[in-house]
C-alpha positions in Angstrom: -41.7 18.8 -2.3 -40.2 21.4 -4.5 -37.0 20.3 -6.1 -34.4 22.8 -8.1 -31.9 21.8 -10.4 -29.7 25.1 -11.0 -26.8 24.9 -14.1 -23.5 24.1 -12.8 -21.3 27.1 -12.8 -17.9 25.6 -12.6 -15.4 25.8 -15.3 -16.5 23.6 -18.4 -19.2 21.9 -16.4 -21.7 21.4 -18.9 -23.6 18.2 -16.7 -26.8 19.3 -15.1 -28.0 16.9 -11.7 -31.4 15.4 -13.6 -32.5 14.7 -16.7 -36.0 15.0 -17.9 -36.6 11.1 -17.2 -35.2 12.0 -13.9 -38.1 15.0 -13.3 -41.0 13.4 -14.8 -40.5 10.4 -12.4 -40.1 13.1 -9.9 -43.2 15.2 -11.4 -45.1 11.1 -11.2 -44.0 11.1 -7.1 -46.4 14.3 -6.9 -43.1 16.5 -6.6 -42.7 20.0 -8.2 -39.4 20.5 -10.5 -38.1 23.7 -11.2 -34.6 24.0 -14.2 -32.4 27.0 -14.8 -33.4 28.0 -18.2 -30.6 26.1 -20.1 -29.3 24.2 -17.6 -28.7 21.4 -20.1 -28.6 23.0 -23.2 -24.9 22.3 -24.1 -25.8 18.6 -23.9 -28.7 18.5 -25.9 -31.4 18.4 -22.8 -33.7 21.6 -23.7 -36.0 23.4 -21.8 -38.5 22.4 -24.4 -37.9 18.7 -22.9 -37.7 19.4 -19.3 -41.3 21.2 -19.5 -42.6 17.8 -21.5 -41.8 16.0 -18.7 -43.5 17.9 -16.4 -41.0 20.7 -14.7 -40.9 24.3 -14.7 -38.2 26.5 -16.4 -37.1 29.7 -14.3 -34.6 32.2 -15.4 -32.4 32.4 -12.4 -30.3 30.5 -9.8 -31.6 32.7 -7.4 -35.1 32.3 -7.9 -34.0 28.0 -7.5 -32.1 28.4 -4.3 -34.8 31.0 -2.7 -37.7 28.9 -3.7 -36.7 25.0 -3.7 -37.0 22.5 -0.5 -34.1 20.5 -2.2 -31.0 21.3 -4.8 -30.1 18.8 -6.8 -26.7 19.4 -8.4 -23.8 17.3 -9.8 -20.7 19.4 -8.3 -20.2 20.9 -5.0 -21.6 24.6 -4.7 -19.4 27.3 -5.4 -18.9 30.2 -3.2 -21.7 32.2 -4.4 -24.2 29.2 -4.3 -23.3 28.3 -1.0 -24.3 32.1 -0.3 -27.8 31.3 -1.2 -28.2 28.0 1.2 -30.3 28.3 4.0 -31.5 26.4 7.2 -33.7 22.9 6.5 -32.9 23.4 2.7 -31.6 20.0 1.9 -28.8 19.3 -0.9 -28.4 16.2 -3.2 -24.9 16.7 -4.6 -20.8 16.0 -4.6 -19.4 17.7 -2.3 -15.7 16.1 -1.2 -15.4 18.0 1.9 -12.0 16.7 3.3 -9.9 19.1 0.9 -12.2 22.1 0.8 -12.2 23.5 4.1 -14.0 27.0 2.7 -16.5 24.7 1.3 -17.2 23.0 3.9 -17.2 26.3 6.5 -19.8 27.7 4.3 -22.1 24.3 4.3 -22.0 24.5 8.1 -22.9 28.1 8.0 -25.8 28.4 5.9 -27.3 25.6 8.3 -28.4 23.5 5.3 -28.5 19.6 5.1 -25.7 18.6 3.2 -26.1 15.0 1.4 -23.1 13.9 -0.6 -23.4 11.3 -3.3 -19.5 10.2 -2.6 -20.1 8.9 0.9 -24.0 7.0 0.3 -23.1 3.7 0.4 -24.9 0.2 -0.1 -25.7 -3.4 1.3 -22.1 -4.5 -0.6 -20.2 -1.9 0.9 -19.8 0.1 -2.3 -20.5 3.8 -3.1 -23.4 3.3 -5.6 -23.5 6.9 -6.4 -19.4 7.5 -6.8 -19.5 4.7 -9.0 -20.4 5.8 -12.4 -18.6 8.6 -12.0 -15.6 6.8 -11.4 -16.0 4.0 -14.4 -16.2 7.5 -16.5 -13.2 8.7 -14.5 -11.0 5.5 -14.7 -11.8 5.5 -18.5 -11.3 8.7 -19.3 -8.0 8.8 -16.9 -7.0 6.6 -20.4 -8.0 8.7 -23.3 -6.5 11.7 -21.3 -3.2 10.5 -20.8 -2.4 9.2 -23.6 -3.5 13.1 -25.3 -1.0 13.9 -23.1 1.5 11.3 -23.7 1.8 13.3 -27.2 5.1 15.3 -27.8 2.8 18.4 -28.9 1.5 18.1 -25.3 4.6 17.8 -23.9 5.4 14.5 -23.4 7.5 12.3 -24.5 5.8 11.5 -28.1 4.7 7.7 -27.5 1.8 5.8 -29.0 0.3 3.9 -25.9 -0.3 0.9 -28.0 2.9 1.1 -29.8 3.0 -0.7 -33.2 4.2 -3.4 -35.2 7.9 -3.5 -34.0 7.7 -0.6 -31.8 7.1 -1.4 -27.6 3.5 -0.4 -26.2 3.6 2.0 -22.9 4.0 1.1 -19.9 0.7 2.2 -17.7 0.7 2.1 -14.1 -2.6 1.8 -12.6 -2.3 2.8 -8.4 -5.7 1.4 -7.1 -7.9 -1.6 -8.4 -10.9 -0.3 -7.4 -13.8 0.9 -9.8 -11.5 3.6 -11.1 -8.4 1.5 -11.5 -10.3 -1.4 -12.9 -12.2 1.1 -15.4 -8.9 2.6 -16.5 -6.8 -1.1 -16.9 -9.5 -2.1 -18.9 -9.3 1.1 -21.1 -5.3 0.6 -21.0 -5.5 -2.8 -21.9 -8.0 -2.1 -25.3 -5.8 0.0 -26.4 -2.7 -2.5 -26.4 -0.4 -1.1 -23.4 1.0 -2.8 -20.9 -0.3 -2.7 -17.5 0.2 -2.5 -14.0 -1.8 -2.6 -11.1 -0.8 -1.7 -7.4 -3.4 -2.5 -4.3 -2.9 -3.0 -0.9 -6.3 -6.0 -1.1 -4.7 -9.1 -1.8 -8.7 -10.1 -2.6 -8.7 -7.1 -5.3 -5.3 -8.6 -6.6 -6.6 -11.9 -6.7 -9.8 -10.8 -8.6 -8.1 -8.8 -11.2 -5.5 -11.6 -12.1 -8.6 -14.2 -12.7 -10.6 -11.2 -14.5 -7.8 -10.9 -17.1 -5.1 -12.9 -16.2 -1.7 -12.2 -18.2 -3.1 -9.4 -19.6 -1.9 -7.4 -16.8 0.5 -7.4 -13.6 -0.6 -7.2 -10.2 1.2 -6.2 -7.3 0.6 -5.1 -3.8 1.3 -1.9 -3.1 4.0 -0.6 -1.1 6.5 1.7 -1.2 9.0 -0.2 -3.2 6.7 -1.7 -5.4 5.4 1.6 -6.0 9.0 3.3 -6.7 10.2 0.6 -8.7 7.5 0.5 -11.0 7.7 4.4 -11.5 10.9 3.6 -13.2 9.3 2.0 -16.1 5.9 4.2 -16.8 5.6 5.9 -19.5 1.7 6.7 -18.0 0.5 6.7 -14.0 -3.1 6.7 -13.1 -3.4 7.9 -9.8 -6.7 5.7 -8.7 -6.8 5.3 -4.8 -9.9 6.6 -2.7 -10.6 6.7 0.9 -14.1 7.2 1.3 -15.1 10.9 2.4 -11.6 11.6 3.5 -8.5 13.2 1.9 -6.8 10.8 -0.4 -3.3 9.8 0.6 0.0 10.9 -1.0 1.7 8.0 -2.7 4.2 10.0 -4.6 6.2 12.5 -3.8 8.0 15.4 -5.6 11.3 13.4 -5.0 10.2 10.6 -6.5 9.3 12.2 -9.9 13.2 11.9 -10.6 12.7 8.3 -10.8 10.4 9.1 -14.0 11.6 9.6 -17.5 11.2 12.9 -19.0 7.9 13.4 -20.5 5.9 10.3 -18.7 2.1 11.5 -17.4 0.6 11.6 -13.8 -3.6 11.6 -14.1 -4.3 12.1 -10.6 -8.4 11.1 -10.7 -8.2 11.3 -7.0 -8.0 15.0 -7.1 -11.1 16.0 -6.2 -10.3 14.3 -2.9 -7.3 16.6 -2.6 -5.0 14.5 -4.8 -2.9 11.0 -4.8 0.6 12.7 -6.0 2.5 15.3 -3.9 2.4 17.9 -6.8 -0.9 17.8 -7.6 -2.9 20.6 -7.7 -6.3 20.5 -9.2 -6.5 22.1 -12.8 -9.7 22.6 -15.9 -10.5 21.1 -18.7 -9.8 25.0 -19.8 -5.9 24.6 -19.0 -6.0 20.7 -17.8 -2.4 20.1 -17.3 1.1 21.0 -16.1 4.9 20.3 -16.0 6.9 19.4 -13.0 10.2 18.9 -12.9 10.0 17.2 -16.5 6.6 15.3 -15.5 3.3 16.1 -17.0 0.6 16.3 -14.5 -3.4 15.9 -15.5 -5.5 17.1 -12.7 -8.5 18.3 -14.2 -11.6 18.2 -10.9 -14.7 17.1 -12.8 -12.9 15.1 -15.2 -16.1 13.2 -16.0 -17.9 17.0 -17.2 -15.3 16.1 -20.1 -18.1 14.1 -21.2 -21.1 15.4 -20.0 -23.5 13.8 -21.5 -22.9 10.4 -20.7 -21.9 11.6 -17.7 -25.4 12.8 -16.9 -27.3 10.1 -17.9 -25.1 7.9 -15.9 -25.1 10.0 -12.7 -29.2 10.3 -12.9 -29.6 6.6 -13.0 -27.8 6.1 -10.2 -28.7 9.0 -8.1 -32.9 8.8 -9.3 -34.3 6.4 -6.2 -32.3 8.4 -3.3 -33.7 11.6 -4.7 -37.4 10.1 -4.7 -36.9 8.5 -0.9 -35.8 12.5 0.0 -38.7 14.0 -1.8 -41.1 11.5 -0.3 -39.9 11.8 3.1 -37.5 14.5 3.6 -34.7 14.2 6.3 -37.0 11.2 7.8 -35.3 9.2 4.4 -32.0 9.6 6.0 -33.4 8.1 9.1 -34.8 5.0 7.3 -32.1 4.5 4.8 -28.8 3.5 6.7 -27.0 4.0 3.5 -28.5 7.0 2.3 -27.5 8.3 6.1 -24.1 7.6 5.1 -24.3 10.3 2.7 -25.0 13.0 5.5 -22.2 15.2 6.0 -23.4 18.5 7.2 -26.7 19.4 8.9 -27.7 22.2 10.3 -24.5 23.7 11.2 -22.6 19.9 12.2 -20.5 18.5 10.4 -21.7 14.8 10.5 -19.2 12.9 8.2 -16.1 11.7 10.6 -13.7 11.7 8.0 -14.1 15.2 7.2 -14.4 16.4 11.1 -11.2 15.0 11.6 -9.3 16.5 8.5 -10.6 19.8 8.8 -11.0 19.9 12.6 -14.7 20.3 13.5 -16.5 18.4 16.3 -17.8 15.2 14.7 -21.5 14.6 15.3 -22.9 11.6 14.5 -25.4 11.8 11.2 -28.6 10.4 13.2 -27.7 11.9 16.8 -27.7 15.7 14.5 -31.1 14.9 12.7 -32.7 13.7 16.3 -31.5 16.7 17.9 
């Protein structure tokens, strides 16, 4: 098979969806890989590196999309790349569908085969492929908060770990899943005081033995939720459904319940967002004021850090992309998780979650690839 690995296009996103350990195990599989010329440049993978390990530098995304049997990317395709998609092409990639419904019409019309890493799941019941994503998410959600929390940045001017004879910050972490945990942890290092809200007493009973008075756990309702709002100085919007729009768990008239200055870092954004005034932002311009409340939403909050990022994402992602190259769309078949991943295919949309948000007939992943 021929796989392409075009550079990512979207606003500061300097990842790139393989390394060169990543191609020359491809390359080993008997598998052609073709880069954009300086696809990874930013992050210190050159072209120089990429041909040592076996692939093939071409100038243009064009020339990747026109030529490859499979894309391999780390964000969702833009407009223009969706453009270039065409029928039986398959595409390794993030997607979140639920929220994008322009994204998602042109998957279904450039008859493609649509895999998203957020939705392939494993034996455990876990999204292996979300998952390093969100440990850089939830800790990141930390270090960009409390950049935030600064009064130059326009919040309130506090130190989340406070000092000798001054109070840490409150943090508020909504979610205790990989995120949430990744982000308490962070909070926690760095001397705040923390909250976590879930609605799995398991999760809650998990967390309290994993660090026991280091942090509060509470099940999450609506009270517990708007009492708790009252105290942070920092929120970490953390809550996923999988493959479907995320929920709103606070709205615009509950921001009055903040003080001045505090910080909302949705990290469920690219699922459409966990707070009513989210909208998603850059790491150009990542954040926003409303109504006295500064909001982080930046989309690929993990391109922050790009390289890590990368290598992280590769390991992960590396043995799905071999079972595709080996087998094609006969993988999906044989993999029940990796057929989890399936969201569009020629023309269906095959992921329920995002038929049912955005309002297209749901066809079930195997019953489209059988057809």
């Amino acid at each position: 098979m021929l796989i392409g690995v075009p550079k990512e296009i979207k606003n500061h996103e300097y990842r790139i969806g393989l390394t060169p350990a990543g191609a020359r195990e491809l390359v080993g599989h008997g598998h052609q890989v073709i880069v954009q010329r300086d696809g990874g440049r930013a992050i210190g993978l050159t072209d120089e590196l990429y041909e040592k390990a076996g692939a093939s530098i071409v100038d243009t995304a064009e020339e990747i999309f026109a030529r490859a049997d499979m894309i391999i990317k780390v964000k969702e395709p833009q407009p223009v790349e969706c453009a270039m998609l065409r029928p039986g092409q398959l595409l390794f990639t993030y997607l979140h569908l639920a929220p994008d419904p322009e994204q998602t019409a042109g998957l279904v019309k450039s008859g493609c085969t649509a895999i998203a890493y957020e939705t392939v799941t494993d034996k455990r019941g876990g999204l292996p492929l979300l998952a390093p994503m969100s440990e850089v998410a939830g800790r990141m959600s930390i270090q960009a908060g409390a950049h935030a929390l600064e009064k130059a940045q326009g919040g309130a001017g506090i130190l989340l770990g406070g000092v000798p004879g001054v109070k840490p910050a409150n943090v508020l972490v909504i979610g205790g899943g990989v995120v949430g945990i990744n982000a308490a942890r962070m909070a926690m290092g760095m001397n705040a005081r923390v909250t976590i809200l879930d609605r799995s007493l398991e999760r809650l009973k998990y967390l309290d033995e994993l660090y026991g008075d280091r942090v509060t756990t509470l099940y999450s309702t609506a009270d517990a939720i708007e009492d708790c709002l009252r105290y942070a100085d920092l929120v970490i919007g953390a809550v996923l459904i999988p493959g479907a729009a995320a929920p709103k768990l606070v709205s615009r008239t509950q921001l009055a319940l903040m003080k001045p200055g505090s910080v909302l870092v949705d990290v469920a954004i690219d699922q459409g967002g966990c707070f009513e005034t989210s909208r998603a932002t850059t790491h150009q311009n990542p954040t926003y004021e409303v109504d006295g409340i500064i909001h982080y939403c930046v989309a690929n909050m993990p391109g922050g850090v790009a390289r890590t990022s990368t290598f992280a994402l590769t390991n992960a992602t590396l043995p799905f992309a071999v079972q595709l190259a080996n087998k094609g769309t006969q993988a999906l078949l044989d993999d029940p998780h990796l057929l989890n991943g399936l969201n569009v295919h020629a023309g269906k949309v095959t992921y329920e979650a995002v038929a049912r948000d955005l309002g297209y007939d749901y066809v079930p992943a195997a019953t489209a690839l059988e057809g």
